[in-house]
C-alpha positions in Angstrom: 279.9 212.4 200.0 283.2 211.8 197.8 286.1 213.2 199.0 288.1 215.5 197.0 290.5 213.2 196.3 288.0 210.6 194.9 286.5 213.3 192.9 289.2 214.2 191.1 290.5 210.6 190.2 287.3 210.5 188.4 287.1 213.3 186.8 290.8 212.6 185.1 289.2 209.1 184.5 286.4 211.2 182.4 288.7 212.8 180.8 291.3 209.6 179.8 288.1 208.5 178.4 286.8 211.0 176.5 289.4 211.4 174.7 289.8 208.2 173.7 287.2 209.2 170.9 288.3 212.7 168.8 286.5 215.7 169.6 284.8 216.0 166.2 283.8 212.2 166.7 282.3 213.7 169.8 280.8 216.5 168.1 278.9 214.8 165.5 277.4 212.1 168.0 276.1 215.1 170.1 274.5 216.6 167.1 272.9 213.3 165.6 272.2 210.9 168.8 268.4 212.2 169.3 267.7 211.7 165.5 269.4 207.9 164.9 267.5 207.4 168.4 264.3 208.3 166.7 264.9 206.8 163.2 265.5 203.7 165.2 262.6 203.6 167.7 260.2 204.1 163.9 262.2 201.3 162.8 261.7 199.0 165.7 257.9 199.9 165.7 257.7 198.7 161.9 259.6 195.5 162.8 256.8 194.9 165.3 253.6 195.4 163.9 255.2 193.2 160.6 256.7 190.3 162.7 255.0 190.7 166.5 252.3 188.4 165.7 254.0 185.7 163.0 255.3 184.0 166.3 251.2 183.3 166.5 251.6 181.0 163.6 255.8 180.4 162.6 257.7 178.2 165.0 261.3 179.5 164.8 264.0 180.3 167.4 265.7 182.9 165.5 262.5 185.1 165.2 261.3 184.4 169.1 264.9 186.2 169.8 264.1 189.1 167.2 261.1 189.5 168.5 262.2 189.7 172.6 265.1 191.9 171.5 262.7 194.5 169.6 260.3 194.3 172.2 262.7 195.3 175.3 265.1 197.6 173.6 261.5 199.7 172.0 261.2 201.4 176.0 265.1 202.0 176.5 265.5 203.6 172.9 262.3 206.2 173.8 263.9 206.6 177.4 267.5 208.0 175.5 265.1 210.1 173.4 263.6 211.3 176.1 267.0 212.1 178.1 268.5 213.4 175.4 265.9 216.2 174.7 265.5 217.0 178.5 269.3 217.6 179.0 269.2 219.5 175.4 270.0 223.5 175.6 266.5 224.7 174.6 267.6 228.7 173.7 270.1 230.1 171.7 273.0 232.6 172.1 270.1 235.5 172.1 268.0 233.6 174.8 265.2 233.0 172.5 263.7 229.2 172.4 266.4 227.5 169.4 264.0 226.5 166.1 266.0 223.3 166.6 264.8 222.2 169.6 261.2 223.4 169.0 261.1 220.5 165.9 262.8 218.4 167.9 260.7 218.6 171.1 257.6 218.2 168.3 258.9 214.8 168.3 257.8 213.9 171.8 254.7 213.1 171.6 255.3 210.8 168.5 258.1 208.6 171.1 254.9 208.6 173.3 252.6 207.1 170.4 255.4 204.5 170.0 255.2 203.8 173.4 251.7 203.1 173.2 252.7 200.0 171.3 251.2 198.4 168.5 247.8 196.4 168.3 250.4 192.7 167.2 252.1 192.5 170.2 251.5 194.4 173.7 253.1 191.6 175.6 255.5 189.4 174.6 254.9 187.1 177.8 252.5 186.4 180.7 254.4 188.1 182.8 254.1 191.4 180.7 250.4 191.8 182.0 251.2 191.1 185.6 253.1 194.0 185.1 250.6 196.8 184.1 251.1 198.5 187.0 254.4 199.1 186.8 253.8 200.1 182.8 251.5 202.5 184.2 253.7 204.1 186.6 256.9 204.2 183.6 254.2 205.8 181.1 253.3 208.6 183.6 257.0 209.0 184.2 257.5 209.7 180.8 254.3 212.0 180.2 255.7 214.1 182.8 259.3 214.2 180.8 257.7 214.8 177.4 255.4 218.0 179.0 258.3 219.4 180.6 260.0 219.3 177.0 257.1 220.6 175.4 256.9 223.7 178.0 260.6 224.2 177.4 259.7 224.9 173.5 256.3 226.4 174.1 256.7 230.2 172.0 253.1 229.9 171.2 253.6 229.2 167.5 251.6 227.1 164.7 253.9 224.1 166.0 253.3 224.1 169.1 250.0 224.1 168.8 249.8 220.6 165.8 251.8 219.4 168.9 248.7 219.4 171.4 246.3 217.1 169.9 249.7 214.4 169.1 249.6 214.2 173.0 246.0 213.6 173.1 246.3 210.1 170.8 249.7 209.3 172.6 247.4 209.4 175.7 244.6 207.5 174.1 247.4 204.8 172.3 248.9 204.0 175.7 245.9 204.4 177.2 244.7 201.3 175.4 248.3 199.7 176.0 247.8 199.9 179.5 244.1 198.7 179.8 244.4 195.8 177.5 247.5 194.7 180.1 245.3 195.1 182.8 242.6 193.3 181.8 245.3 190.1 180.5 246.0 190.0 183.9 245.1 187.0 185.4 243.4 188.7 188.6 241.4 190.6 186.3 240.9 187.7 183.9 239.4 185.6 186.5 237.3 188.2 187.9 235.8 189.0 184.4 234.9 184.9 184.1 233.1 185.0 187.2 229.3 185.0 187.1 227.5 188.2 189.5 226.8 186.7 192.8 223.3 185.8 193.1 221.5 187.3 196.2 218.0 185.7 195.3 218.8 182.5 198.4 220.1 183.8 201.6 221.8 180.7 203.8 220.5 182.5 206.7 217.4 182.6 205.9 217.0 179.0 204.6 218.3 177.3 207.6 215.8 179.2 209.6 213.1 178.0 207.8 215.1 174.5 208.0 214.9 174.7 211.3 211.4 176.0 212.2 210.0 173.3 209.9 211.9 170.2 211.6 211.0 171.8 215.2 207.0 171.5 214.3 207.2 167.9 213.7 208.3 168.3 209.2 210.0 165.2 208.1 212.7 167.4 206.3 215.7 166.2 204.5 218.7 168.0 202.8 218.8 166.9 199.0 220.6 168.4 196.3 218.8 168.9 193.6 220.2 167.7 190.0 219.0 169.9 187.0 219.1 168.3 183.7 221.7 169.3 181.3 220.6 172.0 178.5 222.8 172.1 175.6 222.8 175.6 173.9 225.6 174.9 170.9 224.4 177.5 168.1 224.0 175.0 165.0 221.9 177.6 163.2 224.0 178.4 160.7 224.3 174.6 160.0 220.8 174.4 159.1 221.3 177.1 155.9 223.0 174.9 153.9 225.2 175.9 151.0 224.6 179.2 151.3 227.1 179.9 154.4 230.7 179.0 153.6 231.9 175.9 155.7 234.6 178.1 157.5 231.9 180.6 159.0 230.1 177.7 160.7 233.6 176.7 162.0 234.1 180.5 163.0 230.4 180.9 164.7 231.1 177.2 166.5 234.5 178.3 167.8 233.3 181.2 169.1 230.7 179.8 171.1 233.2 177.2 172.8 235.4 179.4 173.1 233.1 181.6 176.1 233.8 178.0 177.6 237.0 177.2 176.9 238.8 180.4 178.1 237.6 179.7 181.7 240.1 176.9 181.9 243.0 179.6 181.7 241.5 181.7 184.8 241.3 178.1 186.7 238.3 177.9 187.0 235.4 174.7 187.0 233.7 173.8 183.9 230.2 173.0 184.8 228.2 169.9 183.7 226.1 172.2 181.1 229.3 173.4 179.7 231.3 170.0 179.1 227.8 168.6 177.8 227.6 171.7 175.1 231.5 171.1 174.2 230.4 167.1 173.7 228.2 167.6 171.9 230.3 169.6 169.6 233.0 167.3 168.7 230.5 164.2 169.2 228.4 165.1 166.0 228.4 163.1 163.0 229.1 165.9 160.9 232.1 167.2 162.8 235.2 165.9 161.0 238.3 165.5 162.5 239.6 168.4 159.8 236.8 170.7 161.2 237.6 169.8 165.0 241.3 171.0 164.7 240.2 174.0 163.0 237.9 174.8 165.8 240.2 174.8 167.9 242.9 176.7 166.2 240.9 179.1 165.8 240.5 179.1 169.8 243.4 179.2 170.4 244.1 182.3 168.4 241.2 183.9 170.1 243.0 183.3 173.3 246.7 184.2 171.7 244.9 187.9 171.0 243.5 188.4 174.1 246.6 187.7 175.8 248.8 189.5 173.9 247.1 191.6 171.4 245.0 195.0 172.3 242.2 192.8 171.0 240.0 193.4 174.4 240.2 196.8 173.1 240.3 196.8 169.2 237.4 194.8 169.5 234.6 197.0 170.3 232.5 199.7 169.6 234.8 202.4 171.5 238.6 200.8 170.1 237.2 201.0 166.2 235.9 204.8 166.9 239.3 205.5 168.9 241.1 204.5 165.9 239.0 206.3 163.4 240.1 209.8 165.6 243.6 208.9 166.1 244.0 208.0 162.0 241.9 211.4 161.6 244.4 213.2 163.5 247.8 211.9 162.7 246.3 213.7 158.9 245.1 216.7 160.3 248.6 217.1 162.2 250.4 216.3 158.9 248.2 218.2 156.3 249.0 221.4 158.9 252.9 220.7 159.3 253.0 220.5 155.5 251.4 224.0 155.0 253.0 226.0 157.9 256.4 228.2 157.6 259.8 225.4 158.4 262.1 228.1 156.4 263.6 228.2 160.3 264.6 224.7 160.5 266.5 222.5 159.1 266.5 220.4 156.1 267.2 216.7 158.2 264.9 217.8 160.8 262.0 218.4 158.3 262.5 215.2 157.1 262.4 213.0 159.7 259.5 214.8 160.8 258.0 214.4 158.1 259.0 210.2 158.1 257.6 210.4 161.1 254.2 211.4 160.6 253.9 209.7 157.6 255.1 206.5 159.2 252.4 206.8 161.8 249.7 207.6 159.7 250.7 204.0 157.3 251.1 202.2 160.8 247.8 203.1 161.7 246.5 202.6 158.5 247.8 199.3 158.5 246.3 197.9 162.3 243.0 199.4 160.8 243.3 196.7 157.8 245.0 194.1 159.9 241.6 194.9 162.2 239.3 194.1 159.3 240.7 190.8 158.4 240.7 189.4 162.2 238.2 186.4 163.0 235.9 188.8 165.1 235.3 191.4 162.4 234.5 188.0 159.8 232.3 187.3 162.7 230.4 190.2 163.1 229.9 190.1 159.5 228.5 186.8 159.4 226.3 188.3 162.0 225.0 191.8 160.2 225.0 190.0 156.8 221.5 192.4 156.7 224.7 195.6 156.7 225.7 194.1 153.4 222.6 193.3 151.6 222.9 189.7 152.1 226.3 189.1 150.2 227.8 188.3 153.3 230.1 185.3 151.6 230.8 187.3 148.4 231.8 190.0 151.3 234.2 188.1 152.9 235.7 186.5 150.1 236.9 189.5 148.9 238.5 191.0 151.7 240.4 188.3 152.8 241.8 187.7 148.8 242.6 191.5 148.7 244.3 190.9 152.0 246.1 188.0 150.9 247.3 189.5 147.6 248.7 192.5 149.6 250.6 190.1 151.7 248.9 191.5 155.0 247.4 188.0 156.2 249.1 184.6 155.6 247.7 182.4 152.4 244.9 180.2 153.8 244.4 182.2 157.2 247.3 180.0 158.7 246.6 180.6 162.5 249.4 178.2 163.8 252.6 176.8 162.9 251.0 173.2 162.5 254.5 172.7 164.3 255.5 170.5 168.1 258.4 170.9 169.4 260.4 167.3 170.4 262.7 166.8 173.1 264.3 163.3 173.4 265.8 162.2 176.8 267.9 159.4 175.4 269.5 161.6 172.6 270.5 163.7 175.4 272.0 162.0 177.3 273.7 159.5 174.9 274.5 162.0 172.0 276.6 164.5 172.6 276.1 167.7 170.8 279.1 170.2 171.4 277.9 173.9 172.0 280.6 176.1 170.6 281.8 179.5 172.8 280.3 177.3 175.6 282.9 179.0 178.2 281.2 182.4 177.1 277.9 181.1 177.4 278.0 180.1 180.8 280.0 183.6 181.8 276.3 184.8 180.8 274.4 182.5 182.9 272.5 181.0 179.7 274.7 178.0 178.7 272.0 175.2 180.3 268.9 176.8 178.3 270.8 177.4 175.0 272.1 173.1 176.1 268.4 172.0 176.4 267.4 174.3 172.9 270.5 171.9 171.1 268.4 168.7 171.5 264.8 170.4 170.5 263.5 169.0 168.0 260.9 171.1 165.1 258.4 168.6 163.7 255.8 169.2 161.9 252.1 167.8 162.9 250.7 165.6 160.2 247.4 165.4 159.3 247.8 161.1 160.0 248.5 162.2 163.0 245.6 164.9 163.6 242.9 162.1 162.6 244.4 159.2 165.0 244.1 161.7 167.7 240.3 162.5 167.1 239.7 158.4 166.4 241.3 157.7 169.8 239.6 160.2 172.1 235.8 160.5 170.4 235.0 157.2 171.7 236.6 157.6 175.1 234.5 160.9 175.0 231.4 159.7 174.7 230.7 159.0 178.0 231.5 162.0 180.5 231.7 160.2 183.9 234.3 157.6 182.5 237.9 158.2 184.1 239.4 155.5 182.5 241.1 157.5 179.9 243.0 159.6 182.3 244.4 156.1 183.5 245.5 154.7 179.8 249.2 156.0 179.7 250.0 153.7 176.4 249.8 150.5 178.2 246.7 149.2 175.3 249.6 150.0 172.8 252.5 148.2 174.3 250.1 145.4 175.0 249.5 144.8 171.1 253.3 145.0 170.1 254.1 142.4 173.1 257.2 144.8 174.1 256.5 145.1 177.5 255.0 141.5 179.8 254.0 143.7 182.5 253.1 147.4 182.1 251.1 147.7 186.1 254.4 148.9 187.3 254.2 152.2 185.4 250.8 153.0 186.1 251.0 152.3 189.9 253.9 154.5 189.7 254.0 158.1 190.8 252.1 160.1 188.2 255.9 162.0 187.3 257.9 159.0 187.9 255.7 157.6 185.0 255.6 160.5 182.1 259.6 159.9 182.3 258.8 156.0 182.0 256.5 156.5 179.1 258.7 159.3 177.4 261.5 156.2 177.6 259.0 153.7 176.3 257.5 155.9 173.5 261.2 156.1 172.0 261.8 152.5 172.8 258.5 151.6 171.1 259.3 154.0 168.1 262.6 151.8 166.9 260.5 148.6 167.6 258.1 150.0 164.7 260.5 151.7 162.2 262.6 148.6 162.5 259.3 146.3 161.5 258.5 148.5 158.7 262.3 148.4 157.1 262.0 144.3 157.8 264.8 144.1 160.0 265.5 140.0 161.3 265.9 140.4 165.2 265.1 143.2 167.6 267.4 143.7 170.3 265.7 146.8 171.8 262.6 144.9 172.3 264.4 142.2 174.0 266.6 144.6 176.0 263.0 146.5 177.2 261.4 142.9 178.2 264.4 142.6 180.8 264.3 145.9 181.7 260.1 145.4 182.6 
C-alpha cells in the first residue's frame, strides 16, 4: 500500500504530464487510437504474407530486421486493440449499448484472425515453436478479452450475429497457428520421425529360449545378423522419358530424400538402407552436378516450410478444406455487412470495416494461390496427372507462368538466395572498421553483434564453385565405410601449392584449434593464388607461412 503522500506526488506527476500534450491533442488520440491500431495491425499482416518468406530465398540484413520488427510488434499492436476496446465506455448517455462501440467490437474477431498469423511466416525462429505453449496460453488470453467485448455489445442485432461465425475462423486460423508450432517443435519433431515400436521379439522371451537351449547341451552363439541393403529411390519417372519435364523428376527425387534427410534435424541415426538410397542418388551417371544442387534446394525449402510455414497444415486434406470455409465465410460475412442497415454508424467506421473484410478476404485469397504454386501441390499433380486428363506438364506450366506474371512467385522458382555469408578473421583484426553511434550501441547491449555484422561478408555462390564441390566429394563418396574424407582438412591442397612443408601439425590438432588454423590458411592460400594469377615476381606471404609451419 502507497501512502497518501506517495499517492498524491503521483497523481500531480500525472497531471504535469498530461498536460504537457493539449487537451484537444488528447481528445483526438482517444477518439482515433483503436482505429490507427487496427489500420496498422492490416498493414503489418500485408507486410508479412508479401515479405515473410523472401528471407527463404533473398540474403539481406535490412529485410531480416523488417521482418523481426513486423513479426514482434503484430502481438503488441492486437494487445492495444484489445485494451483499448475493453476499457472503452460501451453505452451511451441513455444507457443503451453506443452504435460506436458495437462496429468497433465487430472488429475483434478480425484482430483474432490476424493473430492467427499468416501461412509465410508463423515463426520467425527456432525458438518460436519451443514456444507454442506459451502462444497457446496468450491466444486463450485474448479469446477471453475479445468475448467479453463481444458480450459488452451483444443487442441481438444483424451485427452481432455476422460477428459469430468471424470467431469461428479466428478459432480455426490460430488453431492452425498453434498446431503447426507444436508440431515444429523439436520434441514433437523427433517423436513424429520415430518408427512404432515393434512388439513382434520380446528380450525376455529370447533369452529364455537362449538359455534353455545352451542348458540341454545347444552349441548356441550370439550373432548379429546383417541384412543386405535394399535401395528403394523412385526412378520411375526417369524411365518416361521426354514426356515428364526434367524439374518434376528433380521434384519427385527430392521428395523421396527428403523422408531421409529431415531425420538428421531431430538427431537422429541414418540407417545403412537410407545412406545407401541417398548414394545412390547423387552417384548416378545421370545426376549432374546442376540437378544435385537443385535436389537439394529444393530440400531445404521443404524443411524451411515445415519449420516456419503452416505447411504441416496447408498441406493436407483437412488445411485445403479449412481454407475453402474460412474464404467462404470471410464472403458470406461481407456480402451480409454490405446489405444490412449502418445508417447508425459512422462514415470512418464503415470504412475501415469494410477494408477490413475486404483485406482478409484478398489475404486469404492470396495464401490459397501462394498454396497452389508450392512444390507439394506440383507434386501431387505430377502424381494425379489421371485428375487432369494427362496434361500434367501443360498443367503446370501454366500455373506457375500465370504465377510468375502476377509477381506472386519469384522468376525461375528461385528457392534460395544462391548467397554465403563470409567472415574473415584477419580483416578483423587487422582492419579496422569504425561503427558510428558506437557509445549508443553499446548503451543497448548490441554494439558486439552489430561489430561482428561490419566484417560479414555477402558472396554470391558460383556455379564454378557448385561443380568443384560435386567433383571433390562424388569420388570420396563412393565408398561408404571410408573415413578418410572427414580427415582431409585442405592438407591435399596446400600440398600441391608447396605453401606449407608440414601440414601433420594441424590435423593432430584439436578438431577447433584446427578450423581456426585452416580458416587462417584458406586466406593465406587465397593471396598465394590471386597473386600467381596477376604474375606477381616474389611471394612474401608464402614465405612468411613456411616459417610460420
Amino acid at each position: 500500500m502507497l501512502s497518501p503522500v506517495v499517492s498524491s506526488l503521483i497523481f500531480i506527476d500525472n497531471r504535469r504530464l498530461a498536460e504537457i500534450f493539449p487537451t484537444s491533442l488528447r481528445d483526438l488520440w482517444n477518439d482515433w487510437e483503436l482505429r490507427v491500431a487496427v489500420v496498422v495491425s492490416l498493414s503489418m499482416q500485408i507486410f508479412l504474407i508479401a515479405l515473410g518468406s523472401r528471407r527463404k530465398y533473398v540474403a539481406r540484413d535490412w529485410l531480416t530486421v523488417l521482418i523481426w520488427t513486423v513479426y514482434l510488434s503484430a502481438d503488441g499492436i492486437v494487445n492495444l486493440s484489445f485494451g483499448v476496446l475493453s476499457n472503452m465506455e460501451s453505452t451511451d448517455e441513455k444507457g443503451l449499448v453506443d452504435p460506436q462501440y458495437m462496429i468497433m467490437a465487430f472488429w475483434a474477431p478480425l484482430l483474432l484472425l490476424h493473430l492467427g498469423g499468416l501461412d509465410t511466416i508463423t515463426a520467425y525462429s527456432l525458438e518460436d515453436n519451443e514456444l507454442w505453449m506459451r502462444q497457446l496460453l496468450g491466444l486463450v488470453v485474448k479469446f477471453v478479452g475479445a468475448f467479453y467485448v463481444f458480450i459488452k455489445s451483444w443487442t441481438g442485432s444483424l451485427i452481432n450475429l455476422i460477428v459469430i461465425p468471424m470467431f469461428v475462423i479466428a478459432i480455426m486460423k490460430c488453431g492452425e497457428r498453434t498446431w503447426a508450432l507444436r508440431f515444429a517443435s523439436s520434441d514433437q519433431f523427433r517423436k513424429s520421425m520415430l518408427p512404432r515400436p515393434d512388439p513382434e521379439h520380446s528380450y525376455a522371451k529370447f533369452m529364455d529360449d537362449y538359455t534353455s537351449k545352451k542348458a540341454e547341451g545347444y552349441n548356441v552363439s550370439l550373432e548379429p545378423v546383417i541384412e543386405e541393403a535394399s535401395v528403394v529411390l523412385d526412378h520411375t519417372y526417369k524411365a518416361v522419358g521426354n514426356t515428364v519435364h526434367l524439374d518434376i523428376v528433380i521434384l519427385h527425387d527430392a521428395a523421396y530424400l527428403f523422408s531421409t534427410f529431415k531425420r538428421l534435424f531431430a538427431d537422429l541415426i541414418l540407417s545403412f538402407q537410407d545412406l545407401e538410397s541417398s548414394r545412390s542418388f547423387f552417384q548416378d551417371a545421370q545426376t549432374s552436378w546442376e540437378n544435385a544442387f537443385k535436389v537439394i534446394e529444393i530440400e531445404l525449402g521443404f524443411m524451411y516450410d515445415f519449420l516456419y510455414t503452416k505447411a504441416t497444415v496447408t498441406h493436407t486434406y483437412v488445411g485445403s478444406f479449412l481454407r475453402i470455409i474460412s474464404l467462404s465465410s470471410t464472403i458470406l460475412v461481407a456480402s451480409f455487412f454490405a446489405i444490412i442497415d449502418k445508417n447508425s454508424f459512422s462514415r470512418t467506421d464503415k470504412s475501415i470495416t469494410f477494408v477490413l473484410l475486404v483485406s482478409a478476404i484478398a489475404l486469404q485469397a492470396y495464401e490459397i494461390v501462394l498454396l497452389l504454386s508450392s512444390d507439394r501441390i506440383v507434386l501431387w499433380l505430377s502424381r494425379h496427372k489421371n485428375l487432369l486428363l494427362g496434361h500434367t506438364n501443360q498443367t503446370i506450366s501454366c500455373i506457375q507462368s500465370w504465377l510468375q506474371s502476377c509477381h506472386v512467385m519469384p522468376a525461375g522458382n528461385k528457392r534460395w538466395s544462391n548467397c554465403m555469408a563470409k567472415y574473415n578473421l584477419i580483416s578483423n583484426c587487422l582492419k579496422d572498421k569504425p561503427i558510428k553511434f558506437s557509445g549508443f550501441l553499446k548503451f543497448l547491449c548490441i554494439y558486439e553483434m552489430v561489430e561482428k555484422n561490419q566484417y560479414k561478408v555477402v558472396g554470391t555462390v558460383s556455379p564454378e564453385l557448385k561443380r568443384m564441390i560435386f567433383e571433390q566429394l562424388l569420388p570420396k563418396s563412393r565408398n561408404p565405410l571410408d573415413i578418410t574424407i572427414s580427415k582431409q582438412r585442405g592438407s591435399h591442397v596446400l600440398k600441391d601449392m608447396g605453401c606449407f612443408d608440414k601440414i601433420e601439425w594441424s590435423v593432430e590438432s584439436e578438431f577447433d584449434q584446427s578450423i581456426l588454423l585452416w580458416h587462417i590458411a584458406t586466406d593465406l592460400c587465397y593471396e598465394i593464388d590471386l597473386r600467381k594469377s596477376s604474375n606477381i615476381i616474389g611471394n612474401p606471404i608464402c614465405d612468411e607461412s613456411k616459417s610460420l609451419a
